[in-house]
C-alpha positions as CSV (number, residue, x, y, z in Angstrom):
1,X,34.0,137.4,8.5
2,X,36.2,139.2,6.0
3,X,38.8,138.0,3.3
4,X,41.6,138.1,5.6
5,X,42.4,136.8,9.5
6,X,45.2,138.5,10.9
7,X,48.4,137.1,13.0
8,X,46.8,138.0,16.2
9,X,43.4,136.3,15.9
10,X,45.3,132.9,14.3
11,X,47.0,133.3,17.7
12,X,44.2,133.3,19.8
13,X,42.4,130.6,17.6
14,X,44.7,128.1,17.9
15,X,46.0,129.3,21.1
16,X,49.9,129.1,20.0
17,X,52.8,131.7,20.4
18,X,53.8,134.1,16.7
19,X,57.3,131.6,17.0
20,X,54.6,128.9,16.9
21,X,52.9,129.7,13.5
22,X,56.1,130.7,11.7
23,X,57.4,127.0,12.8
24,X,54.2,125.6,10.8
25,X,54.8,127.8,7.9
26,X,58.2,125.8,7.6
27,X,57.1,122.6,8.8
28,X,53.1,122.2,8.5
29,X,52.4,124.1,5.5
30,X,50.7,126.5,6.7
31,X,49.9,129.6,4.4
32,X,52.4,132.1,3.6
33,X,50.2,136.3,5.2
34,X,48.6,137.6,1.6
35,X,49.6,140.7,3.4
36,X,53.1,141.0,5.6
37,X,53.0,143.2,8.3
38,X,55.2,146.2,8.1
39,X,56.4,148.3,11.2
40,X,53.3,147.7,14.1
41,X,51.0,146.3,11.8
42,X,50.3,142.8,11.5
43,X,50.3,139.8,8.7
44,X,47.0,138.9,7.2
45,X,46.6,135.7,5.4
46,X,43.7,134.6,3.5
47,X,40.5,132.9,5.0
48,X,39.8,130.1,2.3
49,X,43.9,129.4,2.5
50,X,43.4,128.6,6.4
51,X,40.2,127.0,6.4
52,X,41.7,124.4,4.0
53,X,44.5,124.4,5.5
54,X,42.8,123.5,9.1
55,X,40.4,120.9,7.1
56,X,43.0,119.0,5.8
57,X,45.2,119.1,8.7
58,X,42.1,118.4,11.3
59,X,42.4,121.2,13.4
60,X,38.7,121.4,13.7
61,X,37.8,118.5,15.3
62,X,41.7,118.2,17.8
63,X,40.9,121.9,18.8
64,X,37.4,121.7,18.5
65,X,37.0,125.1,16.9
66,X,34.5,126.2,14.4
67,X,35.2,126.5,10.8
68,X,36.3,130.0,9.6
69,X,34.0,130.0,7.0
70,X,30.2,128.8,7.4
71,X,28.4,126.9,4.4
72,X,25.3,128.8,5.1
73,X,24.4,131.8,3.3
């Protein structure tokens, strides 16, 4: 996986609407898009910022997804 994870994929991940993720921005913390989206394009935001973010906020284990970034090599 790249640097970044766009708006679309954080939708799918956690399965939640855009109106959804702005809320957490405001109310969970969640991280502000490195990049905004402009015209059709769409917000990226930072893998390590996310993957901390999910950590600390235990979104791995409620959702039981798998961590955006593996320790393996």
């Amino acid at each position: 996986m790249g640097l970044f994870i766009s708006t679309p994929e954080l939708l799918e991940r956690y399965n939640i609407t855009k109106g959804t993720l702005i809320n957490w921005r405001s109310t969970r913390s969640f991280p502000e898009p490195l990049i905004k989206a402009h015209g059709k394009s769409c917000s990226r935001y930072g893998i390590k910022a996310v993957a901390t973010w999910e950590e600390t906020n235990g979104l791995l284990e409620s959702l039981d997804i798998e961590p955006l970034i593996s320790n393996r090599s």
